[in-house]
Each structure stands twice: as structure tokens, then as C-alpha cells.
C-alpha positions in Angstrom: 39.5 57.4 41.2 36.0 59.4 40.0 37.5 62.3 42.0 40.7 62.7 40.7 39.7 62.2 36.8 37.0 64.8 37.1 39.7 67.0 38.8 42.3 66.6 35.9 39.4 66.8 33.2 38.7 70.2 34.9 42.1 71.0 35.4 42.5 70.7 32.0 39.7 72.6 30.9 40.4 75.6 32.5 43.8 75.5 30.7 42.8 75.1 27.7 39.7 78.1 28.2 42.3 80.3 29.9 44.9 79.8 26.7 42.8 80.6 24.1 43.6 83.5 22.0 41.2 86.3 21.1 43.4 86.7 17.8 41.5 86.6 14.6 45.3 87.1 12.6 48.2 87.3 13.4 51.3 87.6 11.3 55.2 88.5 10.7 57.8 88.7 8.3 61.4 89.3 8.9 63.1 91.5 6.8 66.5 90.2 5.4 69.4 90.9 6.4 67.9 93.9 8.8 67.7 96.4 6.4 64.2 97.2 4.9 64.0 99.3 1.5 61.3 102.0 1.3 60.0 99.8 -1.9 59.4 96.8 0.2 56.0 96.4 1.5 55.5 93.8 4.3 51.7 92.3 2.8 49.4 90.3 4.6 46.0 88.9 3.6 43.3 87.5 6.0 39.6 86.8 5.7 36.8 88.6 7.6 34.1 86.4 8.5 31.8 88.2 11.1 31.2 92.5 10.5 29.2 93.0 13.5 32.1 92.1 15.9 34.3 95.3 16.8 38.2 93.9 16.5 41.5 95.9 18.0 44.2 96.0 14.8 47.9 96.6 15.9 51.1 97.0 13.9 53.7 94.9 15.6 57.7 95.6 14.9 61.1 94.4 16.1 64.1 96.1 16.5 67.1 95.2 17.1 69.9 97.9 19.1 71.0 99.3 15.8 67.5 101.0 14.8 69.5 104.4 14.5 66.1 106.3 15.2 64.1 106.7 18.3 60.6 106.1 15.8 59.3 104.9 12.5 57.0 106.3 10.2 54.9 103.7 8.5 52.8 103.8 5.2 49.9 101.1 6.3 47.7 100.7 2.5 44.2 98.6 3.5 42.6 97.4 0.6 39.1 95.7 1.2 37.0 92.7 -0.7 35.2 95.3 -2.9 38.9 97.0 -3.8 38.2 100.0 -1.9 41.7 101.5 -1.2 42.8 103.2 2.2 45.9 104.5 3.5 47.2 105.8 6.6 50.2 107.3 7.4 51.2 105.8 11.0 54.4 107.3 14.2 55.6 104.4 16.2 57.5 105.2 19.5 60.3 102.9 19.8 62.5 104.5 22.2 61.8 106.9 25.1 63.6 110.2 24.9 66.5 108.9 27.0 67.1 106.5 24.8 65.7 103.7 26.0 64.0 100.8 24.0 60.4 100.8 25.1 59.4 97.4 23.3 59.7 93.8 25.3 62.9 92.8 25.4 63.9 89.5 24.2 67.8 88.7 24.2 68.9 91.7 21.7 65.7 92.3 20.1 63.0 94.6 21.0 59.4 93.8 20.1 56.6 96.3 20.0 53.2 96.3 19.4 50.8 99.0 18.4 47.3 99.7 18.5 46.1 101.5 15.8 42.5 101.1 15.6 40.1 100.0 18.5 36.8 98.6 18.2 36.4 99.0 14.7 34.0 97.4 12.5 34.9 96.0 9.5 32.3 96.9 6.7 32.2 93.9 4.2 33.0 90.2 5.3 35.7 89.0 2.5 39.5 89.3 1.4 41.4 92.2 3.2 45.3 92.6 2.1 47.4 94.8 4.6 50.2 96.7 2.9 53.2 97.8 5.6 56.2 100.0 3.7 58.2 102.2 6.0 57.9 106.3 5.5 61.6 107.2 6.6 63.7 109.7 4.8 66.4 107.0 3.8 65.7 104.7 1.5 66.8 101.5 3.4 66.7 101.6 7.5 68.7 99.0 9.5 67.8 97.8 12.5 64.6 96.1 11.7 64.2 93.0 11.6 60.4 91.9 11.6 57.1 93.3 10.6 53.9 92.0 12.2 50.0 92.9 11.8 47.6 91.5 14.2 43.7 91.6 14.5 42.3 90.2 17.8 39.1 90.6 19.6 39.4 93.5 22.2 40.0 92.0 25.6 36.9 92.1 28.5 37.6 92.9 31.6 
């Protein structure tokens, strides 16, 4: 009986080590109705505890099939704890030039995920707000329907 609790109790704990998440935030929005306006910015807002850890940050989206574009243009604005205002101007790859939908495929939505910095630093610990609008030449795009940011702590191999 010894044996076979200590073997579930380990059992267990190597499930529970091998599920843990390296995310330090993770967050989406869906936009209504599919259709996101240009004056729309997705916002997120997460705290930064340790700045001598490097973190991976990605720009997740979803798609459904009637995205009429191949990619997206995306206005990401950073603002840090000390107000300190940065923005980047970011091309995500949707589809490949056949036409097909490169994100994971989930029923009739297509998620994917982009990394847009790796191993950086973040400078101050504190507030940090994460500002998403899309840079397409239409005013409104259909065919989104979610807007995610994610932090995580790069994976070791």
C-alpha cells in the first residue's frame, strides 16, 4: 500500500511540474461582431515583478476564413511604470502565399501567435499597459475575431 501511494504522489507530481506554464501574462479580447475599427485599441495591463529575467513577448490573433488579407499590420504602443511611451509598427503573416491559413486550426478559426521580442529585459519593475490597434488601410477589417498578448519565460531546452 506504501508503494503504490508513493507511486501516485509521484505520478502526480510530475504532472503537475510538467503542466506548469512559463507564462508570466497572458491575455485576449474578441472583437465584436468580427470587425475591428482602426480606433479600437485592444489594451492590456500586467505587472512586472522581476527585471533581471529575460521574457519572450508575442502578439497572438485569430482569424476566422473571412480575413480578406493574407497579413495584418499592427500599431503595438508600450507604455512603461515611469510613462515612457514606445511604439512599434508590427507585419503578421497569416496566410502563406497559396492561400493557406498558417495559424492552428481550430473548427473555423485560425489562431496565431507571434514572437515579437526575445529575451528582452524589462527595465523598471511596475505597471506596463499594452496598446494593440490594427494599421490596415480600411478603417474596419472583418475577419478577426480575437486579439491576444502574451509574456512567458523563454522555453530551455
Amino acid at each position: 500500500m506504501r508503494i503504490y501511494s508513493f507511486l501516485c504522489l509521484s505520478l502526480f507530481s510530475i504532472l503537475m511540474i510538467s503542466c506548469q506554464t512559463n507564462d508570466v501574462f497572458n491575455g485576449m479580447e474578441k472583437i465584436p461582431n468580427a470587425k475591428w475599427n482602426n480606433n479600437h485599441q485592444v489594451t492590456f495591463q500586467t505587472f512586472i515583478q522581476d527585471t533581471l529575467v529575460p521574457l519572450d513577448v508575442y502578439v497572438q490573433l485569430r482569424n476566422n476564413q473571412y480575413y480578406p488579407y493574407s497579413n495584418i499590420y499592427l500599431f503595438l504602443t508600450t507604455i512603461s511604470p515611469d510613462r515612457t511611451t514606445y511604439r512599434d509598427t508590427l507585419e503578421c503573416i497569416l496566410a502563406s502565399p497559396e492561400g493557406q491559413w498558417l495559424g492552428k486550426r481550430t473548427g473555423t478559426v485560425f489562431e496565431s501567435r507571434f514572437l515579437i521580442k526575445h529575451n528582452v529585459l524589462f527595465a523598471r519593475s511596475g505597471p506596463y499597459v499594452f496598446k494593440i490597434s490594427h494599421g490596415m488601410r480600411e478603417s474596419e477589417i472583418t475577419g478577426i475575431i480575437g486579439v491576444g498578448f502574451r509574456i512567458s519565460k523563454p522555453k530551455t531546452n
